[in-house]
N, C-alpha and C positions, 0 to 999 in steps of 0.2 A: 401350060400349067400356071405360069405366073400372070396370064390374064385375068385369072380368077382370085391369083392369089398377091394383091399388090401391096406395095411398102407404103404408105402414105407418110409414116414419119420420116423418111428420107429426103434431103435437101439436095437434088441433084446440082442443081445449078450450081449450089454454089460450092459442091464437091468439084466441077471442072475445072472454076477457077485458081483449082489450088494444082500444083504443079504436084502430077505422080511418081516422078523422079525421086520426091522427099519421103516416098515408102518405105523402100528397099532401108535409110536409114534410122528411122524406128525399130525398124525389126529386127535387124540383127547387131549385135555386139563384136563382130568380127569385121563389117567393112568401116571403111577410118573414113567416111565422106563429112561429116560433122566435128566440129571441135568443140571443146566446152570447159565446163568445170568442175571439178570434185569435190564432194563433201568429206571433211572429215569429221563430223560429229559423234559423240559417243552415243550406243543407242538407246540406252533410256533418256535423254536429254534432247536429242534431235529435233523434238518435236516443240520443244519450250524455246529453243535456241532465238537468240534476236539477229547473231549474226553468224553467217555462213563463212569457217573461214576454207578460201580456196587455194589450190596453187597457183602459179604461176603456168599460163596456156599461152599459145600464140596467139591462137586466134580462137572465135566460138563463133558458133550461129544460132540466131535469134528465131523463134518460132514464135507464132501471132494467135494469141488467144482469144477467143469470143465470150464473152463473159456476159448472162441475163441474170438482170438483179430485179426485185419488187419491192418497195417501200409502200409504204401503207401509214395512215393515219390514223385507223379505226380505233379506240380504245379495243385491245386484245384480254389476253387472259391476265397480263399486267396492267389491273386495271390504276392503279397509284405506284410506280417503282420506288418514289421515296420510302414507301411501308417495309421493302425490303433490301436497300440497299443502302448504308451509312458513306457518309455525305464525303469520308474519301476515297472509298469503292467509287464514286461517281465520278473521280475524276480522271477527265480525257488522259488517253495517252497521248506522248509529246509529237510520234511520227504517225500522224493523220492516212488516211485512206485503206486499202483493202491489199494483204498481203497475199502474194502466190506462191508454191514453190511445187515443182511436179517431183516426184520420187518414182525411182526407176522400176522396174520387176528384177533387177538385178542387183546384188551386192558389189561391192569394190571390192577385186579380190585381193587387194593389198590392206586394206581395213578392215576387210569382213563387213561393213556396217552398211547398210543403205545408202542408195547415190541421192544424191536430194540438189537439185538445182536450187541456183543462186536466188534468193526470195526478192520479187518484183515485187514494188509497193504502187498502188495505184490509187489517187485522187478521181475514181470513177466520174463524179459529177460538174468536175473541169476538164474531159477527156475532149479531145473534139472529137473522135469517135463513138461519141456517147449519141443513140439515137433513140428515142421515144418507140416503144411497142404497142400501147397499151394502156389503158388507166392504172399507171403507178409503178409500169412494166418499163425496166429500162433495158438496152444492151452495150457494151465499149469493147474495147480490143485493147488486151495489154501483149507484150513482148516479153517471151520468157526466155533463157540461154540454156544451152546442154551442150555436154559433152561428146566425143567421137566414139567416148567406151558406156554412154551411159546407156544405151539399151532402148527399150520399150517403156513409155511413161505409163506404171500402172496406179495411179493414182496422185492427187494431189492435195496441198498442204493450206486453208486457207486462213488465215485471221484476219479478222474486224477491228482495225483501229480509229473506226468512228466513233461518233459521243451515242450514234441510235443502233438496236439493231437492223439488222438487213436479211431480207429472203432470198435466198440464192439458189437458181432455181437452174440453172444448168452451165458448164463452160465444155467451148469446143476447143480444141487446140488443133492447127492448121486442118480441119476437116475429117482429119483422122479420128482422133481418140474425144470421144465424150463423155462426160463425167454427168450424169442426172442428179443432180444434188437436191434439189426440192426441202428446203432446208432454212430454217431461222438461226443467222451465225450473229450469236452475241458480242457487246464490244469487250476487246480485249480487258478493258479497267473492269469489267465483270465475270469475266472467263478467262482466263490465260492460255487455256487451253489453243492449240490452234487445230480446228476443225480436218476430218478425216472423210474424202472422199474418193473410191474407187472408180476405176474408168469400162464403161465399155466402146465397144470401135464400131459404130454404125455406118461407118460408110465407108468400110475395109473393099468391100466386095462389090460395089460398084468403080473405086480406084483399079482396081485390076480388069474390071470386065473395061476400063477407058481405055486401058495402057494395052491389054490383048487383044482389044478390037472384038470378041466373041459378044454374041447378043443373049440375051437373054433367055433365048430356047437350052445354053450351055449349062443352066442354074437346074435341069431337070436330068435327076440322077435312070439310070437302067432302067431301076424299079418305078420310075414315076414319081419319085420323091425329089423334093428342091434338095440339093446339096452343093454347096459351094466348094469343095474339093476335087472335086470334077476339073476344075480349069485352074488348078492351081498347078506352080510346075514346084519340083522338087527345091528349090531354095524360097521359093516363097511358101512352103508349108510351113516355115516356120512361123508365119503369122497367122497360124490359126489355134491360139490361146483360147483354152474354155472359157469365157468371162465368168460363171458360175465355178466356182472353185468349191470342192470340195475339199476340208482343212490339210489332208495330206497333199493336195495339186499345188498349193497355194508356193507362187513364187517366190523365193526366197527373199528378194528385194521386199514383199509387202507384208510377211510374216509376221514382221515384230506391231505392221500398224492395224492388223487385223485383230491380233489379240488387245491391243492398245483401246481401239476403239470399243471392244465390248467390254473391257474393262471401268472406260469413262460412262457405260451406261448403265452399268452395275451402280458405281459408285459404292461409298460405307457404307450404308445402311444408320447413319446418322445424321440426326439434326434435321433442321426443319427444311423441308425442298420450298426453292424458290422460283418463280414463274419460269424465270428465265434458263432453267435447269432442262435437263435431259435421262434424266435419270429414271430406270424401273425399279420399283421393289416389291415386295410384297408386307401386305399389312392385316390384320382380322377389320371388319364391321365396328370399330368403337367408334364410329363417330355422326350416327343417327340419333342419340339425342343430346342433352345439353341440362346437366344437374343442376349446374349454376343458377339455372334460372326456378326451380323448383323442384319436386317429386312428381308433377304432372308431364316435364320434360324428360326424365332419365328412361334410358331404355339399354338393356341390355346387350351385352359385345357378341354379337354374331359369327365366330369361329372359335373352336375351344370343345371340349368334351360337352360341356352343359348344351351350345348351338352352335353345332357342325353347320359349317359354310366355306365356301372358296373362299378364297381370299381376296382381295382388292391391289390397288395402285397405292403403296404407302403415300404419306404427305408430310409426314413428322409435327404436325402440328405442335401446339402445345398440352398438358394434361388441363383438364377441368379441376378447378380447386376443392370441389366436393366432393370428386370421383377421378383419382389422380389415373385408373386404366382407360378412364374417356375424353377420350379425344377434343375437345373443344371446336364444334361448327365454325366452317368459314362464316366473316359476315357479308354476305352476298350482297351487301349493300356498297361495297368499297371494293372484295377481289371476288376470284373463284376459286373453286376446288382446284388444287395443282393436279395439274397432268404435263405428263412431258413437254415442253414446246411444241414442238410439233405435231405434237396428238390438240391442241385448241382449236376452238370454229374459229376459221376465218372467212372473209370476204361473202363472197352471196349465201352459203349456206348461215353461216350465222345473221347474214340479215332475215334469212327465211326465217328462221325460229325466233328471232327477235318480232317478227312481224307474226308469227301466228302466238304469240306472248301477246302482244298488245288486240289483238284480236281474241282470244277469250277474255281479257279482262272487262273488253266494250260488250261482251258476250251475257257477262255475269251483272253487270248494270241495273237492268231491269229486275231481274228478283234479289238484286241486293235495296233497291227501292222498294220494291212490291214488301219484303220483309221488314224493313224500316215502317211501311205507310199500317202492314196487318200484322200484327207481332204473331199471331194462330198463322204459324206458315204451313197446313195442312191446306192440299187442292181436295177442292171436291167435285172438281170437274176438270174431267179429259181435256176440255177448250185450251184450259191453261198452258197444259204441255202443248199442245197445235200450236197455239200463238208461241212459241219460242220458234219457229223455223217460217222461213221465207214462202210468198207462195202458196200458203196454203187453203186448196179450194172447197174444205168443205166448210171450214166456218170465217168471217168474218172478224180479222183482229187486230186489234193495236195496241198500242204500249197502256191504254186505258186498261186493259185486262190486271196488269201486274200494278196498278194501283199510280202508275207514273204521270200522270197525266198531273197529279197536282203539283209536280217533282220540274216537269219538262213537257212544254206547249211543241214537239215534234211530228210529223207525220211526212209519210210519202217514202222518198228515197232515201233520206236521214235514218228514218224509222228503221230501216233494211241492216244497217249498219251493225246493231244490237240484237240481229238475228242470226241463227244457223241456216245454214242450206239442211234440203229434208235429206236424210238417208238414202242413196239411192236403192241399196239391196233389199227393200222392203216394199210392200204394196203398200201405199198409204190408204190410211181410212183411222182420221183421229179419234174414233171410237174401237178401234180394235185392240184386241190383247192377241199374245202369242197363240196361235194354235195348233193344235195336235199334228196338224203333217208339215208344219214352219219349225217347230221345235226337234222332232226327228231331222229334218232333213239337214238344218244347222249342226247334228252333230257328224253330220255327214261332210260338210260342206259349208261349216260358217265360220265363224269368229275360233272357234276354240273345236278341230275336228280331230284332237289328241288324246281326246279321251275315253271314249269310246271304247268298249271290250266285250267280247263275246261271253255271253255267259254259259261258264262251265256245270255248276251246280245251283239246283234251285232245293230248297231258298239259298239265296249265300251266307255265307257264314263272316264272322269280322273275325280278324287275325291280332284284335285287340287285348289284352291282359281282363280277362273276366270278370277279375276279383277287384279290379278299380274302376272298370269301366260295364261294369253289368255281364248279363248272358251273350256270347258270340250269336245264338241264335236271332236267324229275320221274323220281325213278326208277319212276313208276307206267308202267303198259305197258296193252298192253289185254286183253291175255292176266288182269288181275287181275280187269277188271270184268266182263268181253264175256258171263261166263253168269251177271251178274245183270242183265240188260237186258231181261228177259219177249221175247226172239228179236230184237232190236233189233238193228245196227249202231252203232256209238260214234259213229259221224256222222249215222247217223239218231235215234241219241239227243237229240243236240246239235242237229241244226236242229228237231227238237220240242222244245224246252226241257223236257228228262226229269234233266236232269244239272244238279247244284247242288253250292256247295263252301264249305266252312268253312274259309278257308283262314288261317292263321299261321303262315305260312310265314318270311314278309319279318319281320315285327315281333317274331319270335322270337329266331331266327339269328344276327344278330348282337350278342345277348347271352347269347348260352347258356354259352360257354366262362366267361363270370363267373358266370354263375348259378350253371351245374354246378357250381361250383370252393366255394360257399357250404356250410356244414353242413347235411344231413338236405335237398338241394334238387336236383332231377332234373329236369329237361324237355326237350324235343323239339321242334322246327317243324316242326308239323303241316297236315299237310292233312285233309280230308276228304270221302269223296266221299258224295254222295249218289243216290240214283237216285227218282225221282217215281212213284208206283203209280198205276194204274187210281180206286183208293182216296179219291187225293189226297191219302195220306200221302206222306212222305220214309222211306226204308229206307239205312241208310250201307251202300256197299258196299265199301271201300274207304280202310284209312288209311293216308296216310306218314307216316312218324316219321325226322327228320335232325337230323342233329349237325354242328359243325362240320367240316370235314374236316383231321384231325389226324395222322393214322396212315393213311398211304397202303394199308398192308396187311389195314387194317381199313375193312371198307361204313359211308358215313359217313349211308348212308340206307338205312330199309327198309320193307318195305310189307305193310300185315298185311291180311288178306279173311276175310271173315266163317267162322266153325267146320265142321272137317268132322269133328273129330274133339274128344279131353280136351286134347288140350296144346293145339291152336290153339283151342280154345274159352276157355281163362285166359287166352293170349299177346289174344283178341281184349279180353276184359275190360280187361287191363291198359291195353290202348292206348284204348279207349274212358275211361278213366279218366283217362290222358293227355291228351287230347282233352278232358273237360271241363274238366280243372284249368288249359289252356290260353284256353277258352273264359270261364272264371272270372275269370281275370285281366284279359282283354281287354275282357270286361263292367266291370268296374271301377276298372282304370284308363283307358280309353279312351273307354267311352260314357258311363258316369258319372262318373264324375270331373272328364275333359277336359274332352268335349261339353257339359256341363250346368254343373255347378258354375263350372269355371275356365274357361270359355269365355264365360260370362255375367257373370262378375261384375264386367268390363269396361264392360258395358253397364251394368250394375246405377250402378257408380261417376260414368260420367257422365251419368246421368241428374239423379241428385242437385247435380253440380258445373254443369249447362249448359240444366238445363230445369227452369224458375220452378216453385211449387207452384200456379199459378194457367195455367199451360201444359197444354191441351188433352191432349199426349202424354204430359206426366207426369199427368194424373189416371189416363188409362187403364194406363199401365207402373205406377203404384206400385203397383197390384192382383196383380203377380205380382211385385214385385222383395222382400215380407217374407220375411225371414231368411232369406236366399240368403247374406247378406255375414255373418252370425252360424257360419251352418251351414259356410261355407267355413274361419271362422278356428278353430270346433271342429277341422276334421281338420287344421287346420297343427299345432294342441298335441298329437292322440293317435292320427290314423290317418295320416297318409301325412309323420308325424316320422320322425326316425332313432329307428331300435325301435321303431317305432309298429305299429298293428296289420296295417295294409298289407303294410309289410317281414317281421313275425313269421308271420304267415298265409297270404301267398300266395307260389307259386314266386318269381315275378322277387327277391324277398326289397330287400337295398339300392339296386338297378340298376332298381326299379318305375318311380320319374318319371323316370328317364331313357329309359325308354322311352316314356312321357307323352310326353316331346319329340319323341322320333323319331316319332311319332305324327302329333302337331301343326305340324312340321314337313312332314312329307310327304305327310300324307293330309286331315289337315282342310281345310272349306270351309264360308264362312260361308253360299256361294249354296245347298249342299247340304244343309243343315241342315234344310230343311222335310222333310214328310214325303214329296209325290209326288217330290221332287227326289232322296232318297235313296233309294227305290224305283226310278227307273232308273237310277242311277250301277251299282245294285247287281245289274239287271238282274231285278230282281223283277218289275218293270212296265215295260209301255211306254206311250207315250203315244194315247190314242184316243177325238176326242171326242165317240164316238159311247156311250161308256163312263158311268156316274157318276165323278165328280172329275175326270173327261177320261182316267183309267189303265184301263189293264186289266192287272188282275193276271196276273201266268203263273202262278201257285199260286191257284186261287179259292180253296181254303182254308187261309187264310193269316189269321189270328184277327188277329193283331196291326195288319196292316194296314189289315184291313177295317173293324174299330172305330176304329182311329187315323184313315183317312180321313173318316170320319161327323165327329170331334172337329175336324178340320183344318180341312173346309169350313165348321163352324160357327163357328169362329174367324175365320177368313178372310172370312165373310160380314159378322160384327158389323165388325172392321175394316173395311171397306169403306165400311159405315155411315157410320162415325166418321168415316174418313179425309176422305170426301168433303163430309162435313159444312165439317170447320174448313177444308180445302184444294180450293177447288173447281177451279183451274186450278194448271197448275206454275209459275206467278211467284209463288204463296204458299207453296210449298214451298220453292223457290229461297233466296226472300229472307225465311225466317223463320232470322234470327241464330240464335236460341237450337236451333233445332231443327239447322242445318248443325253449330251448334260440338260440340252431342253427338255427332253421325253421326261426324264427323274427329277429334275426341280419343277415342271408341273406338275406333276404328280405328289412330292413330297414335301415342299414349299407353297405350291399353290393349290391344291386341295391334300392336304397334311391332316385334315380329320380321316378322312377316307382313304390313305394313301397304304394302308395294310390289304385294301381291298384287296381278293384274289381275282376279281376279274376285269382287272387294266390287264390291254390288250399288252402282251412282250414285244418288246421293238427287237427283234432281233431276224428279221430277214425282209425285204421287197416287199412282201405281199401282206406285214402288218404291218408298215409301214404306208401302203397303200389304202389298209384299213381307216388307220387314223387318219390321218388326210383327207378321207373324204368327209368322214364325219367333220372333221373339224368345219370344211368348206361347205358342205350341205346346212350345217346350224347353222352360219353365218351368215348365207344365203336364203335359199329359198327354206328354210324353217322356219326363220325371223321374218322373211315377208309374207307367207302365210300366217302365222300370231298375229304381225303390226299392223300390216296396211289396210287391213280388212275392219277396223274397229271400228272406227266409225259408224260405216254404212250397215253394218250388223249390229250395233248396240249405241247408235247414235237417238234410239226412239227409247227414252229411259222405261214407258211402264210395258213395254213389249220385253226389255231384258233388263232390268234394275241392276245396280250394283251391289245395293245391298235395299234389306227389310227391314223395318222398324216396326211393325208387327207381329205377332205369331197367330197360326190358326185356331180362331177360337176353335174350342166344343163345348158342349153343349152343358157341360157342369162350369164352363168361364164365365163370369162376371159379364165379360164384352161378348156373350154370343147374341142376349138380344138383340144389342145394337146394331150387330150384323145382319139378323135377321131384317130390323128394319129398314136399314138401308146397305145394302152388298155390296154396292160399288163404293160410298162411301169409306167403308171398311177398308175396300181394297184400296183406295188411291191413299186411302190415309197409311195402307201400311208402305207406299212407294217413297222414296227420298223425299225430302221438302224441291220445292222448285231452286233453291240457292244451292242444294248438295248437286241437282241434277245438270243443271248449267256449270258446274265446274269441273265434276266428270266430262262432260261433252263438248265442255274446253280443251280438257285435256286430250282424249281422244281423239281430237281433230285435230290436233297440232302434230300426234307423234304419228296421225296415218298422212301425215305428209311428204311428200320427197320433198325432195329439194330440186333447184335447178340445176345443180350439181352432181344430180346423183350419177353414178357409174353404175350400169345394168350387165347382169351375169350376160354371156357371150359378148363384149363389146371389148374389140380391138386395141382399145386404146392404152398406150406405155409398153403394147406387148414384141413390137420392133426393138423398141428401146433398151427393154429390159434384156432380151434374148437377141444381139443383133446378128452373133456367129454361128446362132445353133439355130439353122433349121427343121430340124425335124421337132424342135420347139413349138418354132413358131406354124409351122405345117398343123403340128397337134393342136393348138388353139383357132388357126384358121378350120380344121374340123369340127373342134366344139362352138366356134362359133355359127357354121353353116349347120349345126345342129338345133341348137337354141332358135333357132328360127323357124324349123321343123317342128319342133315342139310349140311353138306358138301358134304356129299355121293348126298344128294337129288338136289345140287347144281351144281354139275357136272354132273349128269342127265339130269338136262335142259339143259343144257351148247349143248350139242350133240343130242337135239330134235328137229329136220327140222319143225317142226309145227311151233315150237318158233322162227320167223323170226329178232326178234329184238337182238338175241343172239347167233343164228346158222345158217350158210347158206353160199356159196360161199364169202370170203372177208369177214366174218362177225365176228367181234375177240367176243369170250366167255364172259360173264360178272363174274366176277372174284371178284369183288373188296369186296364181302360180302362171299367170302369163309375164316373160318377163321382161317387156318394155312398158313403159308408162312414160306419160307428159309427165311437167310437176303439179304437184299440189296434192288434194285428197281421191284420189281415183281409183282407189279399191283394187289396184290390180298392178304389177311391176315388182321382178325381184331384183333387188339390188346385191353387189357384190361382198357388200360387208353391211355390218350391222349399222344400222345409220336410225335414227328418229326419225 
């Protein structure tokens, strides 16, 4: 069994050299082999305490701590400290170096109060035990003292009395007990506070398996399961402590520091949070624009009756003097957005996105010249866009194209530098536009394959307010589809489920008149029909295109059908073009954006504020919650600000999160969030459990789903594991405080618009508790790496999927229909971004479908020894899901090269990639990572 299933974070070695003799006196409180010292502290103070006073002992004995620290130079998210710290907060404290003290699992039962060892102070960087690890990576050993009654050390006490901070990234104490800290500890003249770390015992059960002599076949229970209680004998059971504590297990000794600690992350709810803080709260959207600076900057507070939204990561800033409810923008020129310390980029990942930053700006170069040299920044030729990417073999280009040649005398490999890589998910051919079985199969299988739904009723009908927004009725007929139905009936269509619809209709409409009214911004509520082949593809048969209804003499809808001739074969172009710059948008602000980012990060917030770091649920959530709350406060400074890239890029333009709300408002759900639950809301499946996952797809080939389901159940299984593990019946779910108080202040604090909903799932037993959980890790996962990673390579070629139109389609009573007439292409390149809007979207795009070198990928081992060191059947459950995830990839690549699967394999047909979950770093369209990451 443990051939397969090995410990790599374990440090045997240098577990032997520690003498197993000194077990037996950790663990129990009743044998007197140790001497030491007593705290008597009172217990709200304990922890501010400078000195420990003791009694009088004979004698003690000293135990040898391994201490790994990280100093770093980088500029962090403090980027100037004087900005926030007055000049006598600055000053050092008098006794220098890094303080220790372990606290027991046991009280003094003469105090009642916590045993807390004598606080060792250490000059780390004059230790001579101090030994280099690593670039900036240190380790030392300090000496700590305990007493013969003090117990089990379940936790320790650390303060910073340097002038910098320090990362403190793990201590061991004699072999035994490990403390994972992974943690930025501020200096004392800054925090007072002294830092709270809980212990688990990684290398408990190799001491015993040295001292009993039994091998490693002992750690395999009856059933086949690793179990380390097999070869324990009855006095040594007692060191088998859940390290995952559930609030009533929690040892009496660490009670007071457990509540202590989520306390300190609470914090009041006042004043302005400083870099160096740790604090969550929650806050509404005031601080996307900036009145101060004019009427063109102010934007309206997104959470509130008027624009329902989750909530965010308070910052307290200060108010704007124009609009004392708005928040005043960081000046990203000197800090960043606060987020907790330890939620900041550090080391390689933030160089990666520092480096894919300086890499779209060398990107935009060229048509920021090309627009300087031709102020008429309309292309009239495809060439233009070709020459922006590397490579390109059907036409011949250089920076002469964009007008630069009189800017900058460059060519060759220079030249390269100022270029994109081409898309790989695309056939290249720089004269093409999307077509009719690339645009079905994409919503199958591309960029955005969430929105897709089966249609129920033809024509469809809008669920919009009539009297403000016109007649609910489609102008579609059946006259438009009835001879793309391979001899079908529209209602024999329909009860085969042949008929599917992209439909943005509702979430268009009633923003269009402000959109329209925007410079160089044109769109349409769209429909679109689709019809299902023999194939298993989707073929569109079918668009509508509506406008508000303004001008009664004027059709304020129309309906375009596939080409029979030159002019309806541009007029189809165009509206497909419409239709994806529709679809573009709704990808981005609704499924990722909403769904994923701002919909999580509620969760994210009180996880931290309501669930201990020694709680069960938060060891398993903080594996998907890293830099979810980073990557969110990134797009409050530069993608979805006023002028930010959101508003610049895509149609909706200023009116984007407003329709975020109207979104959130009316369609989100947190029951529907998983993935079989949004497959039949959407009518892609129904429910059958005679089926795998219990669905059966109405599209079998349906890339997106059929990989997402494989990812889903194997999520949903580890859960279940877990769940059942810490919660065997529902009075443990019930009455676990810490775990009710997260469920209710996300819910009622962190989406507080919505928080009357009736269908938040009840926490009130195992199995909807296993509900949410999965959901939450499925979004965070592979939902998010299917939206992000894939953007590029699917909407990296701008006139194949625009972001937005600066056009509308003429007819034939428009001013601009000759024109169009005369030249069609022109028309249409002229209605695509300028080349300076398209190079900055496809900056962006490229930077956030990047990993990092750091990224952690769903099934990957690593921290899960550490986390879970005592609980095997833990760590067993993750060793299966990870020997699953690999199944799943293996079984993913399999479709990838099956000629049956047409929406995935076949001439021109790029692989679906985006739910395989390993990837290199960089842009590689495929890899799901653990948490939400850029």
């Amino acid at each position: 069994m443990l051939s397969s299933i090995s410990f790599p974070a374990l440090n045997t070695q240098s577990i032997t050299k520690t003498p197993t003799s000194k077990l037996p006196m950790f663990l129990s409180s009743c044998n007197n082999k140790l001497k030491t010292v007593k705290a008597t502290l009172d217990m709200d103070l304990f922890l501010e305490a400078e000195q420990v006073k003791v009694d009088h002992v004979p004698s003690c004995l000293k135990v040898r701590a391994t201490v790994t620290v990280k100093v770093s130079n980088q500029v962090s998210m403090m980027k100037i400290p004087w900005l926030y710290y007055s000049q006598n907060d600055m000053k050092p404290d008098e006794e220098k170096g890094v303080g220790f003290q372990l606290v027991s699992t046991q009280l003094d039962p003469s105090t009642k109060k916590p045993k807390v060892s004598k606080e060792c102070v250490s000059e780390w960087w004059k230790c001579s035990s101090r030994k280099a690890i690593g670039t900036g990576c240190f380790s030392f050993e300090v000496e700590l003292e305990i007493d013969a009654e003090f117990g089990e050390p379940g936790a320790i006490l650390v303060r910073n009395n340097c002038d910098k901070e320090l990362y403190l990234e793990t201590i061991s104490v004699d072999g035994f007990f490990h403390f994972a800290c992974n943690s930025w500890i501020q200096p004392a003249h800054i925090n007072k506070q002294k830092r709270i770390f809980f212990s688990n015992k990684i290398s408990l059960y190799i001491s015993l398996i040295e001292e009993g002599g039994v091998g490693d076949e002992a750690l395999v229970a009856e059933d086949g399961t690793l179990g380390f209680h097999e070869i324990v004998s009855a006095t040594e059971l007692k060191a088998e402590i859940n390290l995952a504590y559930l609030p009533t297990q929690t040892p009496n000794g660490l009670k007071y520091l457990r509540a202590k600690e989520l306390k300190n992350k609470r914090g009041d709810g006042k004043g302005q949070r400083l870099p160096s803080d740790r604090i969550y709260d929650y806050d509404t959207y005031n601080d996307l624009g900036n009145p101060d600076k004019g009427a063109k900057y102010t934007r309206p507070t997104l959470g509130g009756e008027i624009n329902p939204h989750p909530r965010r990561c308070r910052t307290g800033r200060p108010a704007a003097i124009t609009d004392v409810t708005t928040e005043i923008p960081v000046n990203t020129g000197i800090a960043s957005t606060y987020v907790p310390r330890d939620e900041a980029l550090e080391g390689t990942r933030r160089n990666d996105i520092l480096n894919g930053i300086w890499k779209g700006m060398l990107h935009n170069i060229p048509p920021i010249l090309a627009t300087f040299y031709n102020k008429n920044d309309v292309s009239r030729d495809l060439t233009k866009f070709a020459g922006l990417y590397r490579n390109v073999p059907q036409v011949e280009m250089s920076l002469n194209t964009h007008g630069v040649s009189k800017f900058l005398d460059i060519r060759g490999k220079i030249e390269e530098v100022f270029k994109f890589e081409i898309p790989k998910n695309m056939s290249w051919n720089a004269t093409s536009y999307v077509q009719d079985d690339e645009l079905g199969r994409q919503t199958l299988a591309g960029m955005n394959p969430v929105s897709l739904e089966r249609l129920k009723v033809y024509p469809p009908v809008s669920k919009l307010d009539p009297s403000i927004y016109g007649p609910s009725e489609s102008a579609l007929k059946e006259e438009h589809i009835i001879c793309h139905l391979n001899g079908m009936s529209v209602q024999q269509a329909l009860d085969e489920n042949k008929l599917f619809i992209l439909d943005y209709h509702d979430i268009y409409l009633p923003f269009l008149e402000r959109i329209n009214s925007q410079e160089d911004r044109k769109s349409y509520a769209t429909r679109t029909i689709f019809f299902l082949m023999t194939t298993g593809t989707l073929k569109p048969i079918a668009i509508e295109l509506s406008l508000p209804p303004i001008d009664t003499n004027i059709p304020s809808k129309q309906v375009l059908t596939p080409p029979v001739d030159a002019t309806t074969s541009w007029l189809w172009k165009l509206g497909k073009s419409h239709v994806c710059s529709n679809d573009n948008g709704v990808h981005q602000l609704i499924h990722h954006w909403l769904r994923v980012h701002a919909c999580m990060e509620p969760f994210i917030i009180a996880t931290h504020r309501h669930l201990s770091s020694l709680h069960p649920i938060f060891k398993l959530l903080s594996l998907h919650m890293k830099h979810a709350i980073v990557t969110s406060a990134v797009a409050r400074e530069s993608l979805i600000s006023a002028e930010g890239i959101i508003e610049t890029c895509f149609s909706p333009g200023k009116y984007s999160m407003e329709m975020v709300c109207a979104a959130y408002r009316d369609w989100w759900r947190f029951d529907l969030e998983g993935l079989p639950a949004d497959l039949i809301r959407r009518g892609m499946a129904v429910p059958d459990e005679t089926k795998s996952h219990g669905l059966r797809l109405l599209i079998e080939d349906y890339p997106y789903a059929n990989d997402g389901l494989l990812i889903w159940s194997a999520i949903q299984e580890l859960v279940h594991t877990y769940v059942n593990h810490y919660y065997p019946d529902e009075n443990t779910v019930i009455f676990d405080i810490e775990l009710q108080s997260w469920y209710t202040e996300a819910i009622n604090l962190g989406h507080t618009d919505l928080h009357e909903a009736n269908w938040w799932p009840k926490l009130t037993s195992p199995d909807n508790l296993i509900e949410i959980l999965t959901i939450l890790i499925w979004v965070s996962s592979a939902q998010h790496a299917a939206l992000n990673f894939g953007q590029y390579h699917y909407g990296g070629y701008v006139p194949n999927r625009p972001p937005l139109m600066r056009k509308l389609i003429p007819q034939q009573h428009d001013l601009e229909y000759a024109s169009f007439i005369a030249d069609p292409q022109g028309y249409f390149l002229a209605s695509l971004p300028s080349l300076l809007i398209s190079t900055k979207y496809m900056a962006i795009i490229d930077m956030i479908s990047a990993h990092s070198h750091e990224e952690e990928y769903l099934g990957e081992m690593k921290d899960v020894y550490i986390r879970w060191p005592c609980e095997p059947k833990i760590i067993e459950a993750f060793c299966r899901f990870s020997m699953e995830v690999k199944n799943i990839e293996s079984e993913i690549n399999r479709r990838n090269v099956d000629p049956r699967l047409r929406n995935r394999c076949g001439a021109g047909v790029p692989p679906y990639e985006l739910l395989i979950p390993t990837s290199e770093p960089g842009v590689t369209g495929r890899g799901v990572p653990k948490s939400i990451t850029m």
